[in-house]
C-alpha positions as CSV (number, residue, x, y, z in Angstrom):
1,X,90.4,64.6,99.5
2,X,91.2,65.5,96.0
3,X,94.0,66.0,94.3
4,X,94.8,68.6,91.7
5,X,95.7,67.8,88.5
6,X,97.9,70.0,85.5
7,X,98.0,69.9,82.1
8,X,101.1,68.9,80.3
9,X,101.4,72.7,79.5
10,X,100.7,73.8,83.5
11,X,97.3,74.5,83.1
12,X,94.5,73.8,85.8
13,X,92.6,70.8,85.2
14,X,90.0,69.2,87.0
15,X,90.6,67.4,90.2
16,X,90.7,63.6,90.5
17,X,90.7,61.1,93.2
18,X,93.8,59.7,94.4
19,X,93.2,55.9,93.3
20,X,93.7,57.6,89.8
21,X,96.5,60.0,90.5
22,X,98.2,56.6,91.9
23,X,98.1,55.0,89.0
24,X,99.3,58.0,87.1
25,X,102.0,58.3,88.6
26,X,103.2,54.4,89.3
27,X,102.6,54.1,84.9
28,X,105.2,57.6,84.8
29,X,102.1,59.4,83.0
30,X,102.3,62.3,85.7
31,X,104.9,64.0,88.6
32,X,104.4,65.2,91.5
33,X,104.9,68.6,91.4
34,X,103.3,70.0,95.5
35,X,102.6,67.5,98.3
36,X,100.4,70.5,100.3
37,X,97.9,70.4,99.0
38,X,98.8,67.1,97.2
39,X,99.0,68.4,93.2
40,X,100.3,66.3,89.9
41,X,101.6,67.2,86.1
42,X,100.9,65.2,83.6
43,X,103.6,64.2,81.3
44,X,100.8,63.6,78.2
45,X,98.7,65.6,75.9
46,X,95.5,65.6,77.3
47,X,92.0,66.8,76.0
48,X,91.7,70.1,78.6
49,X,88.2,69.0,79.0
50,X,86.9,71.0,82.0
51,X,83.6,72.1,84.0
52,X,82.6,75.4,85.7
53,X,84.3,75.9,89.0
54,X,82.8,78.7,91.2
55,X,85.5,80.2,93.5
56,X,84.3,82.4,96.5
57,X,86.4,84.6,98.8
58,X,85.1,85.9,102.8
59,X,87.0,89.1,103.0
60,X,88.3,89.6,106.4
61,X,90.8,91.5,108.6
62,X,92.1,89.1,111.0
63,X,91.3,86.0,108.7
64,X,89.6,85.2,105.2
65,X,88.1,82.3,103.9
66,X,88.3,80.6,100.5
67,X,86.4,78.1,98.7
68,X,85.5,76.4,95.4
69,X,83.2,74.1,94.0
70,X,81.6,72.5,90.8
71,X,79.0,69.6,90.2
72,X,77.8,70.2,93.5
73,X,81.1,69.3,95.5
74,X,83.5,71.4,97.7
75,X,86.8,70.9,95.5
76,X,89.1,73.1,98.3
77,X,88.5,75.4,101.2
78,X,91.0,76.8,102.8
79,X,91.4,79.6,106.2
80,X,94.1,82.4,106.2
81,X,95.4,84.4,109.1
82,X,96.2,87.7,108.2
83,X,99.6,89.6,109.5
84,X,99.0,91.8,112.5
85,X,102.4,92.7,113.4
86,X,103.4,94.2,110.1
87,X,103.3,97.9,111.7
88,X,105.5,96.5,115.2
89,X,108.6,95.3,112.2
90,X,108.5,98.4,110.5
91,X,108.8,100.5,113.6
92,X,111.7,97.4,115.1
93,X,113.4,98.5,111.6
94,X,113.7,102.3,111.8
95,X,114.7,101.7,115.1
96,X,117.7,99.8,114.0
97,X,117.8,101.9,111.4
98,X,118.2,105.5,113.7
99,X,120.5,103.5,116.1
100,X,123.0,102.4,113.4
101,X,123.5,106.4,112.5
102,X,124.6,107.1,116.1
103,X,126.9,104.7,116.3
104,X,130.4,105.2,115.5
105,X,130.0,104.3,111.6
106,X,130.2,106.2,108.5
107,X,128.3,109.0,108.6
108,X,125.0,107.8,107.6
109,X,121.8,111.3,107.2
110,X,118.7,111.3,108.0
111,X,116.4,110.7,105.1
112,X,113.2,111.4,106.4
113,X,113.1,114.6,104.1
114,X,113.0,112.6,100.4
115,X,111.3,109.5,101.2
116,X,109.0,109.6,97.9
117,X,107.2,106.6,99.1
118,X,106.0,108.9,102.2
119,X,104.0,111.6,99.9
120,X,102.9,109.5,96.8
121,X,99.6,109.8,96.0
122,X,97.3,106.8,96.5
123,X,99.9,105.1,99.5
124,X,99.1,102.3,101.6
125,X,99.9,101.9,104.7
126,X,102.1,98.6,104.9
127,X,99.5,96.7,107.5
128,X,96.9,97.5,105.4
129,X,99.1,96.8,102.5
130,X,99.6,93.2,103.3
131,X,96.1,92.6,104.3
132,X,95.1,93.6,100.6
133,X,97.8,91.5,98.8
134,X,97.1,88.7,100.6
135,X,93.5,88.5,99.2
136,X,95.1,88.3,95.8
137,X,97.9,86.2,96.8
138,X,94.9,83.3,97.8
139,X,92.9,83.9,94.8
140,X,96.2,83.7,92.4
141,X,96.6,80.3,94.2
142,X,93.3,79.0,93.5
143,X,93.4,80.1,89.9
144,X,96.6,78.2,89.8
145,X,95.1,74.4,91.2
146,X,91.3,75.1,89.6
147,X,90.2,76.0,86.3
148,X,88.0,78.6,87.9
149,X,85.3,80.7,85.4
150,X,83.5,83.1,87.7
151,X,84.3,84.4,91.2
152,X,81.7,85.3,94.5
153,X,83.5,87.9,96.6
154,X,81.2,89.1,100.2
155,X,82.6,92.4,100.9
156,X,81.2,92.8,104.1
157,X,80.2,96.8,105.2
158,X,80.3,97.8,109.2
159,X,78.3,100.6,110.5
160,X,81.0,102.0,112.7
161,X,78.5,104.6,114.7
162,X,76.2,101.5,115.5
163,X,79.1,99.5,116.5
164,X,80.2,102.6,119.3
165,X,76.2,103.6,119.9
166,X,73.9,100.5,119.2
167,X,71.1,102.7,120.1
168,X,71.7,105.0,117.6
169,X,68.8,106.0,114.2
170,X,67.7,108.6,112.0
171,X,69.1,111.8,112.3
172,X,71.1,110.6,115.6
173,X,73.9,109.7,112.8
174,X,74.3,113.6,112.1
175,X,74.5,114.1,115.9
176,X,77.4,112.4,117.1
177,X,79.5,112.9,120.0
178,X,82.0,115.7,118.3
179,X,78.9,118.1,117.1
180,X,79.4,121.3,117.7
181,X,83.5,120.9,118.9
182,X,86.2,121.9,116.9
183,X,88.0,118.8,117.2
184,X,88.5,115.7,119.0
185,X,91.0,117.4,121.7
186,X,87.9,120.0,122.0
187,X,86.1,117.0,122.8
188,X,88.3,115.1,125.5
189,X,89.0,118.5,127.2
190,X,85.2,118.9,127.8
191,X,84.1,115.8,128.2
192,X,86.5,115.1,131.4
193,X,85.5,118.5,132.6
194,X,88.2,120.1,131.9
195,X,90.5,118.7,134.7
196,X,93.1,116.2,135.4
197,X,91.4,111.9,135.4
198,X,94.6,111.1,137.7
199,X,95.2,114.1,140.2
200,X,91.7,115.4,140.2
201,X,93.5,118.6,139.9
202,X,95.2,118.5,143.1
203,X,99.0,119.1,141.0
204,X,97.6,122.6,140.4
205,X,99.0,122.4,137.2
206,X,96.7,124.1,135.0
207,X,98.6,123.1,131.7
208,X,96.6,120.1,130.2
209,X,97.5,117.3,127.7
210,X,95.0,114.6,126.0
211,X,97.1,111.4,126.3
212,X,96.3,107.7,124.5
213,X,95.6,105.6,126.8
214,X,97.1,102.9,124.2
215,X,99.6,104.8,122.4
216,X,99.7,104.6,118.6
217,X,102.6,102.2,118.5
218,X,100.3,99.6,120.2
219,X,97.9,100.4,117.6
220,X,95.9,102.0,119.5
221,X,93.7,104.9,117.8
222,X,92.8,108.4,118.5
223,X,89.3,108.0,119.6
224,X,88.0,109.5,122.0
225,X,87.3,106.0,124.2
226,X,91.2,105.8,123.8
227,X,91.8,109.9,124.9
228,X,91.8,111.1,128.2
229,X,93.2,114.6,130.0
230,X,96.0,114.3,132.2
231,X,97.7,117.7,133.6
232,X,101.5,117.9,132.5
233,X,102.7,117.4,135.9
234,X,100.8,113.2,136.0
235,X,101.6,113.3,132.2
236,X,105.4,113.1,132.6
237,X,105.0,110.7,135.6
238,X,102.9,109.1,133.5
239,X,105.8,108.3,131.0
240,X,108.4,107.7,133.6
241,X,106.3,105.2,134.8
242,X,105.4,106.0,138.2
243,X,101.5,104.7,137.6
244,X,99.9,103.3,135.1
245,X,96.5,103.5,133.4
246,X,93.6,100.9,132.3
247,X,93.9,99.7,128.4
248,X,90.7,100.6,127.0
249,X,91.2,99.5,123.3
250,X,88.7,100.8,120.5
251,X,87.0,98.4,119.0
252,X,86.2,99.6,115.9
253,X,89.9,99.2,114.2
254,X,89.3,95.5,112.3
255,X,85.8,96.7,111.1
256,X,87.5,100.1,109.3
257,X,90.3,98.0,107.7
258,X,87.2,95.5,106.1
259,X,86.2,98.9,105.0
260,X,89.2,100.3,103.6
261,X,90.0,96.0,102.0
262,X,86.3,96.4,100.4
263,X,86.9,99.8,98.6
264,X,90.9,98.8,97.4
265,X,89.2,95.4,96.1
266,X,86.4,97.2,94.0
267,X,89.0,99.4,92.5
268,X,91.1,96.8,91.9
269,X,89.7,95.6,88.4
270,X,88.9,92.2,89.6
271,X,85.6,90.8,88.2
272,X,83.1,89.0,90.3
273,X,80.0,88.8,91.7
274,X,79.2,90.8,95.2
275,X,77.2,89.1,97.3
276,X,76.2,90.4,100.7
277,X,76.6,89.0,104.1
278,X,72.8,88.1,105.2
279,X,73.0,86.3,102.0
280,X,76.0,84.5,103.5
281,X,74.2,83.7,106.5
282,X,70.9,82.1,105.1
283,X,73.0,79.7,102.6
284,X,75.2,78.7,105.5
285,X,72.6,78.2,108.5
286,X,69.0,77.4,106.6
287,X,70.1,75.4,103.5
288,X,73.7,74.4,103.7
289,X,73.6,73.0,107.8
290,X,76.8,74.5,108.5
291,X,78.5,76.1,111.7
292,X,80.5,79.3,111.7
293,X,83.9,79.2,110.6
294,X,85.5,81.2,107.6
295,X,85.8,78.6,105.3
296,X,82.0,77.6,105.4
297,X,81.3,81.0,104.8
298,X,83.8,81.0,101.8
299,X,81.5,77.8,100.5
300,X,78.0,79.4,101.3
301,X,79.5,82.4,99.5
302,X,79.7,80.1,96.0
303,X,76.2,78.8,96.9
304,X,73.3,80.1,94.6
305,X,69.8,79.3,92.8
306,X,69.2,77.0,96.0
307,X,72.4,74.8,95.0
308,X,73.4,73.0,97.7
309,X,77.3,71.3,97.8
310,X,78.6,68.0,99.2
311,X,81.2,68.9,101.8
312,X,84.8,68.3,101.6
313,X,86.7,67.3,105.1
314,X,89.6,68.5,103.7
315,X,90.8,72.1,104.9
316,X,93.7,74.3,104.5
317,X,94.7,76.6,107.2
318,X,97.2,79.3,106.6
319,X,99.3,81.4,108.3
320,X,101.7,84.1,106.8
321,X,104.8,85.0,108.6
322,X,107.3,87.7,108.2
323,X,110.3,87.3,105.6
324,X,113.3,87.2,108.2
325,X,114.0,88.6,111.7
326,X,115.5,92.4,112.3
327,X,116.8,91.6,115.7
328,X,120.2,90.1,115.8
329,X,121.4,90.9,119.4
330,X,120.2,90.9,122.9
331,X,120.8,92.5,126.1
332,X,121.4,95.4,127.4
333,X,124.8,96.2,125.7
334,X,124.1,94.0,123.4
335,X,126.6,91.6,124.2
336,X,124.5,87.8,123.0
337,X,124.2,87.5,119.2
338,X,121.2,86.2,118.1
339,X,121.5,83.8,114.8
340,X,119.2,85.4,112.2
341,X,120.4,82.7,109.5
342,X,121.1,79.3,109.5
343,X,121.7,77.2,112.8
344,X,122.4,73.9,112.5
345,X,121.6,73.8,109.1
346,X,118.1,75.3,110.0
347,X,116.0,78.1,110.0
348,X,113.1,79.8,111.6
349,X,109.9,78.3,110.4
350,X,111.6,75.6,108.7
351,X,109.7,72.5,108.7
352,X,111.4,69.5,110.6
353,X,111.3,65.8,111.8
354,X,112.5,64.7,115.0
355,X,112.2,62.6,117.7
356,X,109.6,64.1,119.2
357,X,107.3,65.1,116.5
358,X,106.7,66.9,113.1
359,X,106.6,70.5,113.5
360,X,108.0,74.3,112.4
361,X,111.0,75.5,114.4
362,X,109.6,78.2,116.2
363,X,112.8,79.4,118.2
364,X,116.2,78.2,117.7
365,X,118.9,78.3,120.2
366,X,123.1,78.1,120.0
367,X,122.8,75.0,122.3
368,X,121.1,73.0,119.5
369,X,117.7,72.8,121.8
370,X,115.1,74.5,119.6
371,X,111.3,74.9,120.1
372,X,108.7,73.5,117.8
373,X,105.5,74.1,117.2
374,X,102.4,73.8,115.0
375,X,101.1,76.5,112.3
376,X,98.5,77.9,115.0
377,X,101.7,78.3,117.4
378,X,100.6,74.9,120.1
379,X,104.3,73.7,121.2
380,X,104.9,70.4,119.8
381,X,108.2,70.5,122.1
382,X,109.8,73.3,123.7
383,X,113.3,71.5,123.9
384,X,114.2,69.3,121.0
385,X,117.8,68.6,120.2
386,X,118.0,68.9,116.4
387,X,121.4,67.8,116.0
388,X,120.2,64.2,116.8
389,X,117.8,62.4,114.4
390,X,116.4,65.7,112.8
391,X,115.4,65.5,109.3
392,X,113.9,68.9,107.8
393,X,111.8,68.8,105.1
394,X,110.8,71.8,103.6
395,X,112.4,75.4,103.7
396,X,110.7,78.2,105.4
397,X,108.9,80.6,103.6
398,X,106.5,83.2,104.2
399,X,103.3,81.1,103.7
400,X,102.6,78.4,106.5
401,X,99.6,75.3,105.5
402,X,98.2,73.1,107.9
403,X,95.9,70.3,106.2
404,X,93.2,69.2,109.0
405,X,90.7,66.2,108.6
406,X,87.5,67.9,110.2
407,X,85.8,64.0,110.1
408,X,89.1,62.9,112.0
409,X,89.2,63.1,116.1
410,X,93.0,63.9,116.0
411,X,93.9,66.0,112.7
412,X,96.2,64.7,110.3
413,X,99.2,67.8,109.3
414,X,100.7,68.2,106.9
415,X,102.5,71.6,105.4
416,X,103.3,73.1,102.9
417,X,106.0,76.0,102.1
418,X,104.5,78.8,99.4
419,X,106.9,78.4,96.6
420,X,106.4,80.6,93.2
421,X,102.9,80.8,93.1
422,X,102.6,83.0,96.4
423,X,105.1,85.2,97.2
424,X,105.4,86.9,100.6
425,X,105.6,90.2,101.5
426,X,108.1,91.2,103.5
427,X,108.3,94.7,105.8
């Protein structure tokens, strides 16, 4: 393990082992200034010598991977799971948002008309938003322990009609499955024959309706695989409730948001190096040894002119989190307040130390019996009484880290809370 080292100014330095930092900091010469990963100041002019570091990113939609290295040694690697419930808060918040109108309130109109936001050329969808910034949040933090001089970026590219049709070549790809239809509803309609997939047409209701099998506020898509024709009569019984239908989910929806990542990168102005996935591959399986994980990607992606690296056993897994919690009641009258703040002198995903173990508080409870668990979400304990020998020490924030020993049979943990250098995003 190294740790990171900053000029007197707050510039990156070189890394140095911890026998050194030790006695850097037992002489006064430096301060500590993160514990995760472990990062000190010094309190003297220093030289600024430094050496190239190569910093490499493994663009992702569920997770990415991040590494850098110089002299032939992995300095840090880290592993970052992405938000995927970004689109499920915004939808929790116009609901509380619609419901507070109807209450009895001040009158409160409906701005759905002059949302400028909405209609702005160039807008983001706020999933795909936070997928994006988190990219840039990682590589501002890297730039902020390492004195990095070039960057390796893999921005990987998904054939989407070979992922639905493996068999498919040549001019198969201007032959799809929509040719010669209008549109997808054209499609559906034809495709189940024009009838009803529940009643077989025995409602004799000749009105029909293409309905999502997983509707689009469980992110599911409208293609076709996710379409099928109900008549109106099983569609409202449908949504009553009175059966229900097999999830078939689309599988397609993590390799278009790589795609849509890749192009918002490219735009972005950020210099660096492409390099492509096969390359990724070789480096990691022929010269480098390695197995499949995101973070050995991220190292075989700053691998080049057959350079090979000494592994680090050191990795950082993070895990962002949303900014705070919309819900504040339960029930259904709402009659039990939920505490959104401080309880106990805590908060969700505070970091605490109790009797039973070193965790994040996970769920909190008015009895004082709250549930802890680790950055991957494994319950530490599901009942610990944190007004008795409870210590917490870090806030919450929106940024989770894990350390993990890979050479060690039980993992070491340690966290850390993203101060100024990343800053969440909150929806």
């Amino acid at each position: 393990m190294f740790v990171f080292v900053l000029s007197k100014d707050g510039n990156p330095l070189m890394p140095t082992k911890p026998a050194k930092a030790r006695i850097l900091l037992k002489t006064g010469k430096a301060k500590v200034v993160r514990t995760t990963p472990f990062t000190i100041k010094l309190l003297f002019e220093s030289s600024g010598y430094t050496q190239p570091v190569t910093a490499g990113i493994d663009t992702g939609s569920k997770a990415v991977g991040c590494a850098a290295i110089a002299s032939g040694k992995v300095l840090y690697q880290s592993e970052i799971s992405l938000r995927e419930n970004v689109s499920k808060k915004m939808q929790q918040r116009q609901m509380y948002r619609r419901s507070r109108r109807s209450r009895k309130t001040r009158y409160r109109p409906a701005r759905f008309d002059n949302r400028g936001n909405s209609k702005k050329e160039g807008r983001l969808a706020p999933s795909i938003r936070s997928k994006l910034e988190a990219h840039f949040r990682e590589k501002r933090f890297v730039e902020s322990l390492l004195p990095v001089t070039g960057w390796k970026v893999e921005l990987a590219s998904f054939d989407i009609h070979k992922i639905t049709n493996p068999e498919v070549s040549g001019i198969g790809y201007q032959e799809g499955n929509l040719k010669g239809f209008y549109n997808v509803k054209a499609y559906v309609l034809d495709r189940d024959g024009y009838t009803c997939q529940h009643c077989r047409g025995k409602s004799k209701d000749s009105r029909l309706h293409c309905h999502h099998i997983v509707f689009r506020s469980n992110q599911g898509t409208d293609a076709p695989e996710n379409l099928i024709t109900l008549c109106e009569t099983c569609h409202k019984a449908l949504h009553k409730g009175e059966f229900e239908l097999s999830e078939r989910r689309s599988n397609t929806k993590h390799a278009t948001e790589v795609g849509i990542v890749k192009s918002l990168i490219k735009k972005s102005g950020w210099s660096f190096e492409e390099v492509f996935g096969y390359e990724t591959k070789f480096w990691r399986e022929q010269v480098l040894g390695l197995e499949k994980t995101h973070y050995f990607d991220a190292v075989a992606i700053c691998c080049g002119d057959k350079q090979t690296v000494e592994p680090d056993d050191t990795v950082y897994f993070k895990k962002h989190v949303p900014a705070g919690d919309y819900q504040q009641t339960k029930g259904k009258r709402s009659e039990k307040n939920i505490p959104t703040g401080k309880l106990f002198g805590l908060r969700k995903f505070d970091l605490v130390k109790t009797e039973k173990g070193i965790g994040i508080v996970w769920g909190k409870r008015s009895s004082g019996y709250f549930s802890i668990s680790d950055i991957f979400g494994n319950k530490i304990s599901d009942s610990v009484n944190v007004k008795k020998k409870c210590r917490r020490l870090s806030a919450r924030s929106t940024t989770l880290v894990q350390t993990i020993q890979l050479t060690h049979s039980s993992p070491t943990c340690h966290f850390r809370q993203a101060g100024t250098v990343e800053e969440g995003v909150s929806c």
